[in-house]
N, C-alpha and C positions, 0 to 999 in steps of 0.2 A: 482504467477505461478499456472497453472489449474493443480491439483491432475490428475493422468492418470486415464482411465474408462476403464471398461471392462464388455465383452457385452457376455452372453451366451442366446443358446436359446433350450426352454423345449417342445418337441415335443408330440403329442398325437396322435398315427395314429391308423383308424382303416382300415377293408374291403374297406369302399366308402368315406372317407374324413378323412381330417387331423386339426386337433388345433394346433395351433403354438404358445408360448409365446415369446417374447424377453426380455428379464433381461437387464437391464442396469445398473453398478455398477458404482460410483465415481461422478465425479463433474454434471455430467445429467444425475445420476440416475431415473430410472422408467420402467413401463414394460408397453407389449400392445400385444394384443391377438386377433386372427385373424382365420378363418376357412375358409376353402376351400373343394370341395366337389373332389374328384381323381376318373380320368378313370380307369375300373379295368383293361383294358389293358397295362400301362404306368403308375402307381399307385406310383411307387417312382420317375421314373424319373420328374412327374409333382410336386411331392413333392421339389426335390433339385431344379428344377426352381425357384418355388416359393419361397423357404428360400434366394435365390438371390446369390451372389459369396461372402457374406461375410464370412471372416475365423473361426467365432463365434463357441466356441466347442455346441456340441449335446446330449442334455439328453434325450432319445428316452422312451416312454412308447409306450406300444404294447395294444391294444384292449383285450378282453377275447376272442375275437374269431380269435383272430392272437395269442396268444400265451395265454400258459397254467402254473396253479399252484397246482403240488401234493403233497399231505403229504404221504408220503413213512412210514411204519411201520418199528420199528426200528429193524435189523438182526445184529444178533451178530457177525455172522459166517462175514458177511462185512468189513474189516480191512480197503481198503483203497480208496482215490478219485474215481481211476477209476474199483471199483468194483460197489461202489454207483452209478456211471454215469454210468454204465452199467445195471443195476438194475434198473433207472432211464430210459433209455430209449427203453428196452422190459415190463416195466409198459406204455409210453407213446403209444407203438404201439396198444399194447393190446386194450388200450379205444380208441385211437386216428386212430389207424391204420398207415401203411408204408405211410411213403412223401418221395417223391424225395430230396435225400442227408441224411435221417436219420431226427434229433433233433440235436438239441444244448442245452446242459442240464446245469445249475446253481444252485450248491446245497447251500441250508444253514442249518448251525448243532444246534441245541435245546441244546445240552448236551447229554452225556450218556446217552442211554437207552432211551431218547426220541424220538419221530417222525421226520424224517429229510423232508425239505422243500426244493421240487426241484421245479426249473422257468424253462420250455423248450418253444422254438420256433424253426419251425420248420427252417431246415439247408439253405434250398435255399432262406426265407424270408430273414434271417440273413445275406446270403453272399450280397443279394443282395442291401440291406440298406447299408451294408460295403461298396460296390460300387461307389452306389450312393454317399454317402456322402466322398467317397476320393474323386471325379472326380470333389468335389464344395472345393476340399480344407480344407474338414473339419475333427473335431477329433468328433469322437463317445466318447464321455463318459462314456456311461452306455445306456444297452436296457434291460426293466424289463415290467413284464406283471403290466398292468395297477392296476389292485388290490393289487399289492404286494407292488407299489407303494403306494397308499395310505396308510396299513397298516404301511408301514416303518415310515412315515409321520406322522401320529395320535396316530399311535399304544399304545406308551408308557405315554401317556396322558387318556388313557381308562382303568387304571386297570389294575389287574390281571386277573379279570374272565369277560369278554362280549363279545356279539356278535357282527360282524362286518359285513355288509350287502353292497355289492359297486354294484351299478347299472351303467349298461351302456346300449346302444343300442341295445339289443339283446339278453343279458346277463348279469346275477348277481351272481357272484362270493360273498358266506359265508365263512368268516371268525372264528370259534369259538375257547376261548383262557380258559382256568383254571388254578386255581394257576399259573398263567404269562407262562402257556406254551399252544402250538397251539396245540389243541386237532382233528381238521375237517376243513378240504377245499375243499367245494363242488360247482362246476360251474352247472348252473341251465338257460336254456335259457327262454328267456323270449316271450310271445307270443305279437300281434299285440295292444293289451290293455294292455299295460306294466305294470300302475298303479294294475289291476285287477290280474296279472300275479303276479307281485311282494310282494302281500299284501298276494298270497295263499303260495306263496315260504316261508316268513316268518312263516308264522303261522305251517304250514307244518313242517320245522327245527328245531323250539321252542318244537311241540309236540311232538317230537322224545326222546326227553330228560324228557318228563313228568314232566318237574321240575314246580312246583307249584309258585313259588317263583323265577323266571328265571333272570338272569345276563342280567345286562344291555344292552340294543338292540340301534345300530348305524346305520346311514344310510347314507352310500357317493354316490349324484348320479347326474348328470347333472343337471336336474331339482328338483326345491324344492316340495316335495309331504308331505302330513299330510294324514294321516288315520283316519276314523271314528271311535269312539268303535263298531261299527256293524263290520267291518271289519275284524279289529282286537281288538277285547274286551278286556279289563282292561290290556290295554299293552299301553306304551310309547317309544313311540322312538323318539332318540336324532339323529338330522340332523348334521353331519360333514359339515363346510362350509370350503371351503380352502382356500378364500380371506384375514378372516381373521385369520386361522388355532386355528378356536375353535370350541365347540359345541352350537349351536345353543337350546337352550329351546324347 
């Protein structure tokens, strides 16, 4: 008798296209990944086409430049959820400015007295994925900004104290961690020479801290990049691969 299978799929969408996985769990296990470029006019509805009418639930990651990660300074006077999510999102406006329907805010707590980490997107993107993806039948799992993903992912394989550097199309979201707690989470756009872009972002983030002797430096990014030491001088950095969820040399 065939074991039952079961089939989920991991989404990646950004402004102008989408990555698609399909997971396949049990007796035809396997997965397969697939990208498509989306109209910005019909941007989800070309999405749930593509994914097809099967019932397979949906793990949604969101681009940096579809959705955002703060680290909130930690206030005493703050007692409960929706003081934080309030706090959360007259911080989101301030940098981000007013979007039609507000933010959709997701906090997560450090511990006392530490920094709390909020995931917002913004409210009309969100209803609208919600939509989309009931109208194919499907369950939303989870939608997290694409760098928070990653973090959650590797995170706890990198230490207490390093840096954590996620590049994407446009945008590289730093991660910095001490003594196993998130200290900065700074989104940084990236210009037309992304390489050239992302080699002064680092160096740039490292110098801030003057640290002579700096915490380990990571790099998650679509494409595989090495740095010269002219670039970046007597610095190492360790490439995150997710294929096979290790660090690459």
């Amino acid at each position: 008798m065939l074991l039952p299978s079961f089939e989920a799929c991991h989404v990646y969408l950004a402004p102008n296209l989408a990555r698609y996985t399909r997971i396949r769990r049990g007796w035809n296990s396997g997965q397969e990944t697939s990208e498509i470029e989306l109209p910005e006019e019909a941007r989800l509805e070309t999405l749930a086409r593509t994914l097809g009418p099967s019932r397979s639930p949906v793990r949604l990651t969101l681009s940096g430049q579809c959705a955002h990660v703060l680290l909130l300074p930690f206030q005493a006077t703050l007692e409960t959820v929706a003081e934080w999510e309030a706090y959360a999102r007259h911080t989101c406006v301030s940098i981000f400015g007013e979007k039609q329907g507000g933010w959709r805010i997701r906090l997560s707590r450090q511990g006392y007295g530490q920094p709390m980490i909020a995931a917002a997107v913004e409210e009309s993107l969100y209803a609208g994925i919600e939509t989309a993806m009931q109208k194919q039948g499907r369950r939303l799992l989870s939608v997290e900004p694409f760098s928070a993903d990653v973090f959650d992912r590797h995170g706890r394989m990198l230490g207490r104290d390093f840096w954590l550097f996620v590049a994407e199309a446009g945008t590289c979201t730093c991660w910095y961690t001490q003594d196993g707690v998130i200290r900065s989470i700074l989104a940084h756009p990236l210009e037309a020479d992304w390489r050239r872009s992302l080699a002064a972002f680092i160096a740039r983030e490292l110098a801030k801290k003057g640290d002579p002797n700096p915490a380990p430096v990571f790099l998650h990014a679509s494409e595989l990049v090495h740095f010269s030491d002219e670039e970046l001088p007597g610095l190492t950095i360790r490439l995150l691969t997710d294929a096979a969820s290790k660090v690459s040399p």
